[in-house]
C-alpha positions as CSV (number, residue, x, y, z in Angstrom):
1,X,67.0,-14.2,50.9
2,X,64.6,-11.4,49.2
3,X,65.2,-10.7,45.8
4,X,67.0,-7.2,46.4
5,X,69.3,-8.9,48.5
6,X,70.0,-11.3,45.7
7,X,70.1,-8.8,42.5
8,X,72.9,-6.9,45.4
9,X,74.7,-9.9,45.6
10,X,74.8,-10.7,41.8
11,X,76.3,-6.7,40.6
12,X,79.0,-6.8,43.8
13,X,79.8,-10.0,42.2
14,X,80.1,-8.3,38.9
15,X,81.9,-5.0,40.1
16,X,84.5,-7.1,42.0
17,X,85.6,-9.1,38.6
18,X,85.1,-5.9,36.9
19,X,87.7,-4.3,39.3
20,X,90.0,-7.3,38.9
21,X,90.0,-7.7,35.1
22,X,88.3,-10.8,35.0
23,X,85.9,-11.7,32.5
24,X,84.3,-14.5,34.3
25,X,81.7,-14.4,37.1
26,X,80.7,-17.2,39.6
27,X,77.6,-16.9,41.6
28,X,75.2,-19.1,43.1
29,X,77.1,-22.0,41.5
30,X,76.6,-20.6,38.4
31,X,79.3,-19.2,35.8
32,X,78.8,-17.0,33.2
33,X,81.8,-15.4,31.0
34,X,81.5,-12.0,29.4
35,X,83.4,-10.8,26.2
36,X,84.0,-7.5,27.3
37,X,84.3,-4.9,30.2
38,X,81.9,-3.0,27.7
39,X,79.4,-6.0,28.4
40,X,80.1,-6.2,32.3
41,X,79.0,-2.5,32.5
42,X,75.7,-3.4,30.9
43,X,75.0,-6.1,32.8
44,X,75.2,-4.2,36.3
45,X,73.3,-1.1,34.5
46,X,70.6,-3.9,34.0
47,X,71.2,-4.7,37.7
48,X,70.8,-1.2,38.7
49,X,67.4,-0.9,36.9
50,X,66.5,-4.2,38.5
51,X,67.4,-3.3,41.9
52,X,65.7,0.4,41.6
53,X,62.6,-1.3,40.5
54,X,62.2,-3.4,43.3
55,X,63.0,-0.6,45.4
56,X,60.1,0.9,44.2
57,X,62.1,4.0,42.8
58,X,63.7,5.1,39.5
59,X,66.9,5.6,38.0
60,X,67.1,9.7,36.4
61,X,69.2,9.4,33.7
62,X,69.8,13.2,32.0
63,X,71.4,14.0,28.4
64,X,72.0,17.8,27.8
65,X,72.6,18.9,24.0
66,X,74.4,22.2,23.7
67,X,75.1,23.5,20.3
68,X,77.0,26.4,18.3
69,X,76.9,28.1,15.2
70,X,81.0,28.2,15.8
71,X,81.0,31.9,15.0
């Protein structure tokens, strides 16, 4: 199994319990419990990056700031 097809495997793992409401993953015979959705969504950001890198390719994140006097 290469490691992209693992770090794959590991975040549908997490988006399925994330989908169900469940705060507790299984995978690989491992378990691990999370405290929050909040801390799900980080965990398959980190995936993300993971997966990207071994890709070979980056993630493009972009923040756009737009601001008024209010006049």
């Amino acid at each position: 199994m290469t490691a992209v097809t693992e770090l794959r495997g590991r975040r549908d793992a997490l988006s399925a319990q994330r989908a169900s409401g469940v705060a507790r993953v299984s995978y690989d015979g491992k378990t691990v419990e999370y405290r929050s959705v909040a801390e799900i969504d980080r965990a398959i950001e980190a995936l993300d990056r993971e997966i990207a890198a071994a890709e070979g390719r980056r993630i493009v994140r972009q923040l756009r700031v737009t601001t008024t006097k209010g006049l």
